[in-house]
N, C-alpha and C positions, 0 to 999 in steps of 0.2 A: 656718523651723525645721528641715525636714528636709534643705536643701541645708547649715545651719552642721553637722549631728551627719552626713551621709555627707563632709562636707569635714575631720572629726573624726581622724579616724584616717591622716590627710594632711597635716592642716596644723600639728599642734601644733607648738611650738618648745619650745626650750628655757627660755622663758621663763616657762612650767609649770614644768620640771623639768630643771634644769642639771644634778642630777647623780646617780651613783650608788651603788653600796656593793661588799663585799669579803669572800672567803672562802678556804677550803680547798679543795684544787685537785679532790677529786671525792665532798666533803659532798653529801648530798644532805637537802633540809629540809620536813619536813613537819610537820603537826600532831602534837602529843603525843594520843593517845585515848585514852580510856578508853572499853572496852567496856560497855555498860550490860548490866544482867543481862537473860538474854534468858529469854522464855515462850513454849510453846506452846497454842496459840490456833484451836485445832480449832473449824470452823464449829458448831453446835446442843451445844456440850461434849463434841463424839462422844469417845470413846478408843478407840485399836486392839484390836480381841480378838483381840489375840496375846500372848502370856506373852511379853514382850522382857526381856532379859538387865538386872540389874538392878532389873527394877520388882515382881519380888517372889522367893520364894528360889526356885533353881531344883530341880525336884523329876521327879529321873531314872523314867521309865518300869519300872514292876516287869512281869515280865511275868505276861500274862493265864492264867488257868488252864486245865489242856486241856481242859477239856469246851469251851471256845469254839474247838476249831480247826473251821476253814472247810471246806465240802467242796468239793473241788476242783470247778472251772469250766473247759471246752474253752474252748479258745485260739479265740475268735469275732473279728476284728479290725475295723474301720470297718463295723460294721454298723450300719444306720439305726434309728433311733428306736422303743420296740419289740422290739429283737430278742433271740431267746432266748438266757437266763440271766443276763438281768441281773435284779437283787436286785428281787423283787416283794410283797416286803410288809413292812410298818413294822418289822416285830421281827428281819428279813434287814439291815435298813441298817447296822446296827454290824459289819458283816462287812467292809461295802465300803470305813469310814471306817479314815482314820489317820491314828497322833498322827505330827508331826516337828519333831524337835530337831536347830534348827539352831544347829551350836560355829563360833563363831569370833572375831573379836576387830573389837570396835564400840566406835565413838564415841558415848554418847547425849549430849544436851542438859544433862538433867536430874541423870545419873549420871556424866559424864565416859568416860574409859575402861575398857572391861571387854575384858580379855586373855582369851582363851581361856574366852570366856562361852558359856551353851547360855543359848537361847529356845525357847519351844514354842509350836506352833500344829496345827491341823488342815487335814484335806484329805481328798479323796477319788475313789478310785478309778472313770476313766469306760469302762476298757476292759481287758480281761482279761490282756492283753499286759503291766500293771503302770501306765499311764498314768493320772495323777491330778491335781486340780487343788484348788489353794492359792492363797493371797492372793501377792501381789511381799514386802509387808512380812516376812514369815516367812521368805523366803528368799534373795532379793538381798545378796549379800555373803556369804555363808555359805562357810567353808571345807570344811565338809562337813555332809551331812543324814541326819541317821538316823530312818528312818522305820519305825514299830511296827507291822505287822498283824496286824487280829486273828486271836487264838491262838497267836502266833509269840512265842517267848521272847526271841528276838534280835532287834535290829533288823536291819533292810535300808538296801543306800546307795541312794543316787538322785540322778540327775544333773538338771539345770534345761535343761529344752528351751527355753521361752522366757517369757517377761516382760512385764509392763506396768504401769511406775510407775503412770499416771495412772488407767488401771482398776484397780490393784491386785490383778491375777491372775495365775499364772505355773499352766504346767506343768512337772509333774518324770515322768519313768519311772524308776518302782523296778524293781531288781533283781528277775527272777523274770517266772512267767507263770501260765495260770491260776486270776487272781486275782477273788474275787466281784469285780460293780461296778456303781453305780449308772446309771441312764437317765433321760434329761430329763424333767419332768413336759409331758404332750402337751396341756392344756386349758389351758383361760384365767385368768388370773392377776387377781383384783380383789379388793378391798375385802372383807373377811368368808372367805378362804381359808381352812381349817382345815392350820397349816404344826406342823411340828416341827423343833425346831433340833439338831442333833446333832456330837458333839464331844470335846473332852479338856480342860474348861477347867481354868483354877488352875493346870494343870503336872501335873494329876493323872494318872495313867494309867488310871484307871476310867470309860469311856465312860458320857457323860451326855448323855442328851436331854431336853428341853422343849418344852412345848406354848404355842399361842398361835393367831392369827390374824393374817391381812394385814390391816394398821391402815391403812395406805395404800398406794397404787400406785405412785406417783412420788413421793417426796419427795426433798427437796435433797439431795446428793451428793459434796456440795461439801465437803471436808476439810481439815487440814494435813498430811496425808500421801496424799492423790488425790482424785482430778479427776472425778469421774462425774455423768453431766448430770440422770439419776436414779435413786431404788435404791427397794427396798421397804423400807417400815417395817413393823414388826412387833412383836409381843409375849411371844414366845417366848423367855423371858432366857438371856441370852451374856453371857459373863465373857472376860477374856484365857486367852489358849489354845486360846480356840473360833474364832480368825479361821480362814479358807480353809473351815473345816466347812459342811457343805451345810444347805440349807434345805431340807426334802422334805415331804411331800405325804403323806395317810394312804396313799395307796399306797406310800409306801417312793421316788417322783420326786424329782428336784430340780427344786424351786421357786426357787433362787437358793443365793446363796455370803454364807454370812457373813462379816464386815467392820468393823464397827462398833457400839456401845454406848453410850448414853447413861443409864446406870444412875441417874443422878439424879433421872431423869424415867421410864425404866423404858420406854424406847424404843433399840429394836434394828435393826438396818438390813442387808442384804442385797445384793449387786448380782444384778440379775435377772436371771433366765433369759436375757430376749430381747436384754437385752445381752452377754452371758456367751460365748452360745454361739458365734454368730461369730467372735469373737476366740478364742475358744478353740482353735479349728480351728485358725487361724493358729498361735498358739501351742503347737501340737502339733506343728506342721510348722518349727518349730525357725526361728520370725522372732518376733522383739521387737519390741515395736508400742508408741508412746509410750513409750521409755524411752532415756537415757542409759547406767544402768547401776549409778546410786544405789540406797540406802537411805535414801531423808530424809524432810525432816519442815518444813514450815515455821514459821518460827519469828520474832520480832518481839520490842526492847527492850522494856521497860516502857515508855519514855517515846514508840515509835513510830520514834525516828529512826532505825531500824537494821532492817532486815528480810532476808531472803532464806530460801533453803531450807538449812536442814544437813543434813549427810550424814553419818550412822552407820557405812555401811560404802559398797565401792566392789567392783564386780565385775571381776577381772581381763578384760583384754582388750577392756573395752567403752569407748565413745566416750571417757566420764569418765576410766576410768584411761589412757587416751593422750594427754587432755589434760594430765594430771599431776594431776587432783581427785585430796584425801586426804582422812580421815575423819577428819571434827574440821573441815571446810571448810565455811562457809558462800556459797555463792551466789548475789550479794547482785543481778547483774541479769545478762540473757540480751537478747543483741541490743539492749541498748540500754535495756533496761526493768527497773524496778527490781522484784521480785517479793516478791510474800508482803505485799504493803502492806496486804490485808484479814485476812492469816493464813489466805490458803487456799490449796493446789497450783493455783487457778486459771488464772493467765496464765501460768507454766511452762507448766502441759501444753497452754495453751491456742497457745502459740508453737510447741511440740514438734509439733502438729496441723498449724500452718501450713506449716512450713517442712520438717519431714517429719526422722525422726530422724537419716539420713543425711548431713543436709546441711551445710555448716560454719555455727555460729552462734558468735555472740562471747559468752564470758561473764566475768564478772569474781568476786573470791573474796576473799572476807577471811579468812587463816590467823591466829586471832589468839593460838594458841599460839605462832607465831614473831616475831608482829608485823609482818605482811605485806599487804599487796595487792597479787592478783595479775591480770593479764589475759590472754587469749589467747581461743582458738577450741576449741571442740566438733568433731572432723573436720576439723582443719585446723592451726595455730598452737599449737604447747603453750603453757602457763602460765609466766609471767616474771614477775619481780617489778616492782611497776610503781610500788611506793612504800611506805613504813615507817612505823609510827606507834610513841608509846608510849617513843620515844627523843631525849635531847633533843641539841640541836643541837651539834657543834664542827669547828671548822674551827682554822687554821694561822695567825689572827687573833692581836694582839700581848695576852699574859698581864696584862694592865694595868688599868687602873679600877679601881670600888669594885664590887662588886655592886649587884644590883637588891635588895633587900629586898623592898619591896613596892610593889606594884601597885594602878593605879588603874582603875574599869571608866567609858570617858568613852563621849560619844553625839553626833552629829550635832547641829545645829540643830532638824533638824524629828523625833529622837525614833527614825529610819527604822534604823539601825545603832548597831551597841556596838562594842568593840574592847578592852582591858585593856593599859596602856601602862604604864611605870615611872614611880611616883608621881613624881619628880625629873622629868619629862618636861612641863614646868608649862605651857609656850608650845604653847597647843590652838587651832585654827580648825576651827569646826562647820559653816561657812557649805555652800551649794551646790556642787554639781559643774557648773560650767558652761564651755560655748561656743560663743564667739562672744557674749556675751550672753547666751546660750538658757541655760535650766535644764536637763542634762541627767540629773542625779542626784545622790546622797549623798553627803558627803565627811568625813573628819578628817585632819588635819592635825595632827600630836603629836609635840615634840622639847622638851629643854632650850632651845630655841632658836632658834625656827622661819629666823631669817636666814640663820643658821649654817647651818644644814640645805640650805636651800634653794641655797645661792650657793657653797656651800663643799664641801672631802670630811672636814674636821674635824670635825663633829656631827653626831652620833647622831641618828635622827629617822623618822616612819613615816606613808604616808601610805594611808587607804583610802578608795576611792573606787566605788561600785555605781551602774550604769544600767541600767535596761530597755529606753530609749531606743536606746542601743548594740545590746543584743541583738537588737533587729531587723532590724541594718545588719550584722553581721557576729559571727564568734564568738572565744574565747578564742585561736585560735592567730593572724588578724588582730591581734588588739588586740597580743598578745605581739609579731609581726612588727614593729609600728612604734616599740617600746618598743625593740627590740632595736636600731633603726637612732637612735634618740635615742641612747643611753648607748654604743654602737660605738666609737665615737671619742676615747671618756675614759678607758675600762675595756677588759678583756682578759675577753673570753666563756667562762668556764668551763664552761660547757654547759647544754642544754635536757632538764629532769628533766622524770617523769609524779608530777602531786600528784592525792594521791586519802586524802581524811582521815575519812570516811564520810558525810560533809553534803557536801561541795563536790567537784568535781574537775576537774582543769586540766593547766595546765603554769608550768613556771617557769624565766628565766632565772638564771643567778649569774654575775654580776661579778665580776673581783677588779682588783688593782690601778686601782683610778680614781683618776686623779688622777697615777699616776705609779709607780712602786714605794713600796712602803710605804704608798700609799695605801688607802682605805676601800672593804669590800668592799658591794655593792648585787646587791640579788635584786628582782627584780620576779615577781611570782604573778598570771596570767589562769585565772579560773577562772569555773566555771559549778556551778549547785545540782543535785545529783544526782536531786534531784525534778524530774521534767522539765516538770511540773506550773507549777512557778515558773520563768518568763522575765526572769533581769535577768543582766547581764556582772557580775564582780567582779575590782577592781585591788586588788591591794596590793606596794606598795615599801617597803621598810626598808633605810634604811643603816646597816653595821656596820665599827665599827672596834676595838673590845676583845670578848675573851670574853665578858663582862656583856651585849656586845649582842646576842651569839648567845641569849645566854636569855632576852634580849626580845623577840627575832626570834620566836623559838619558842612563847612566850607569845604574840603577838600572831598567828601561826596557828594557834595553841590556841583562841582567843577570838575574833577574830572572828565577828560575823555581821549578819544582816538581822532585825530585827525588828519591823518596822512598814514603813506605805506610803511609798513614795520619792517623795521630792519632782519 
């Protein structure tokens, strides 16, 4: 058995398949898609407590009354843990918080595009110098940041030192010095804490705090918009607008960074201190740590078959926008893996860890406002377009036939594959994919005419065939390698496209002229399932000789697939 299937891809003749098919000299043919509607699909139903542009109205910062202006604080810089003038008691912390609205122009998911949108969120002040810290969500992508302190009627700008999608923390430095600022909480963090949440939520500009306790220590972390291996849970309610706002301690400390809500259940979440602080350091010193460069969000069809991360906005000059990522782009796999398949930033940021952010990693993108997939590299290879959907087929094939009207959906013998062929297409074999005798996989066979097809370049006809058996001896550009030297000799090779239709992807040859001039044009498709999960090879040929057959072509890579066990 295993010497007929490695002798498989060597020995065939032509007495499988005489012949081929005929196009347009630089068509290129892929499946028609349809996007299915996508969802996001946050682990425990968390949502971000950041007022994002769109998700409710945005409601600009009035400013604070003077009786709250701040008494100035000497310029103390990296001083440890502790050290004098930072805000020491509960009723001082609203000094050191600030609201920031960040304008710019995002992609969301749920709302489409918003031009010249403001979101709001919180943060706050760790060092007197103006340096504060905030969630990545609130500000990645931001055109500019206007951040409110208290007693100040104006805002201040502030630029973004550095970032971390998967922790979901950035630091910014506001304009100015001087400024109150909060200090770590220095005791132990467990179960029964008495914390306060503090913030600007709703978009309000009225500083609001709440009370609660540490409900838990470590709980999941896990999101569709970051990666944290654990965070505090808490009781202390946050709304959007409150994300980046600190978690503090009746002393006026930070206990953690708020992040997250699940108001449904009335649990709040935090990233902790003792994760925080470390990276924060970094982050001060002006290195981005697990990030590309995004705004996103992971996101999944309804029906599952579609996943990756989208992207809201894109940070000038960072890995993403040199690769050519846009916002409105989903990123549907990274090095090879398809992401977001549980709806959570997990195996992005979990690859970003491995391979370290600088490094080139290959990612692929479905733009499906232009109708594209694209490929390339992260830190290396920009973004090309690597295939089309959503568009149906033509080529320089002769204006003739009748149309297809309608379609028939036929199956295999054993149940394992469908395919959708032109009802007129009556001469069907379901039998085996074999050789040599051996059973090596699924087949159909479907033409007016299977003779015709088979022996001839005069009818129309299509044949699909799936092994798993193959895929263990070799992959899609083998199988295509030996197809290409069968049909060589009959046809004139118009060239080797990338098919990528969001379930499969491969490559494909097109033929034209077989048989002579004027003869019928033949595509042959090796492809593989983008779930890497599933190991089988996939063939499909169709020969084309009228327009009518381009739209069966087309139809029949719309329609294909596997649905059951291969024989």
């Amino acid at each position: 058995m295993l010497v007929a299937l490695a002798n498989f891809l060597y020995t065939m003749t032509l007495e499988l398949w005489p012949t081929s098919m005929n196009r347009g000299a630089s068509m290129k043919l892929t499946r028609s898609f349809r996007l299915p509607a996508l969802m996001l699909t946050g682990l425990l139903l968390m949502g971000l407590a950041c007022n994002l542009p769109g998700s409710t109205p945005d409601v600009s910062p009035a400013p604070p009354p003077a009786a709250e202006q701040p008494t100035a604080v000497p310029k103390e810089p990296e001083v440890p843990t502790g050290r004098t003038g930072a805000v020491s008691s509960l009723e001082d912390v609203k000094q050191a918080v600030v609201q920031i609205v960040a304008e710019g122009t995002f992609v969301d998911p749920q709302f489409g595009l918003q031009v010249n949108a403001a979101g709001s969120g919180s943060g706050f002040i760790i060092d007197p110098s103006g340096i504060a810290v905030t969630n990545n969500h609130v500000v990645t992508g931001a055109a500019l940041l206007k951040v409110y302190v208290a007693g100040e009627r104006e805002p201040r700008n502030a630029r973004v030192l550095g970032v971390s999608e998967c922790s979901d923390l950035a630091v910014i430095d506001i304009d100015g010095e001087n400024f109150p600022f909060l200090d770590w909480f220095d005791g132990g963090i467990d179960v029964g804490l008495q914390v306060y949440a503090a913030g600007f939520p709703l978009g309000d500009p009225e500083f609001t705090m709440t009370q609660g306790i540490v409900s838990k220590a470590e709980a999941n972390g896990e999101s569709d918009w970051a990666s944290v291996d654990s965070v505090l849970e808490h009781d202390a309610t946050i709304n959007p607008g409150n994300s980046g706002g600190p978690l503090v301690s009746s002393e006026g400390q930070v206990v953690g960074i708020n992040y997250a809500s699940s108001s449904l259940f009335s649990q709040y979440f935090a990233i902790s201190r003792d994760e925080a602080k470390g990276l924060i350091d970094r982050l001060q010193a002006g290195e981005n740590v697990e990030s590309i460069g995004v705004n996103g969000v992971a996101v999944t069809s309804e029906d599952g078959t579609l996943s990756g991360i989208w992207v809201a906005s894109v940070a000038s000059g960072s890995a993403a926008d040199e690769a050519g990522v846009l916002p409105g782009d989903i990123i549907t796999t990274m090095e090879g893996l398809v992401l977001a398949t549980d709806g959570s930033m997990a195996d992005y940021c979990d690859i970003l860890r491995t391979k370290g952010d600088d490094s080139p990693m290959s990612i692929e993108v479905l733009r499906y406002q232009q109708g594209e997939y694209l490929s390339g590299q992260l830190n290396g290879r920009p973004l090309e377009t690597a295939g089309v959907f959503g568009q149906q087929l033509a080529g320089d094939v002769p204006d003739t036939g009748s149309d297809y009207s309608d379609y028939t959906k036929v199956s295999d013998n054993y149940g394992a594959i469908v395919v959708e062929v032109p009802s007129g297409w009556t001469d069907i074999d379901g039998s085996a994919w074999t050789s040599e005798g051996d059973v090596i996989g699924a087949s159909i066979y479907a033409a007016p005419d299977l003779d015709g097809f088979l022996n001839t370049w005069a009818t129309p006809g299509m044949i699909f065939n799936v092994s798993d058996d193959l895929a263990r001896l070799g992959g899609y550009i083998q199988m295509l390698d030996f197809y290409r030297g069968v049909y060589i000799d009959s046809c004139e090779l118009d060239g080797r496209y990338d098919y990528d239709d969001g379930y499969y992807r491969g490559k494909y040859d097109y033929f034209v002229k077989c048989g002579g001039s004027g003869g019928a044009d033949f595509l042959v498709l090796s492809a593989v399932p983008i779930d890497t999960s599933l190991k089988y090879l996939i063939l499909v040929e169709v020969q084309i000789l009228t327009n009518a057959d381009v739209d069966a072509a087309d139809r029949i890579l719309a329609t294909f697939d596997v649905v059951g066990a291969l024989p």
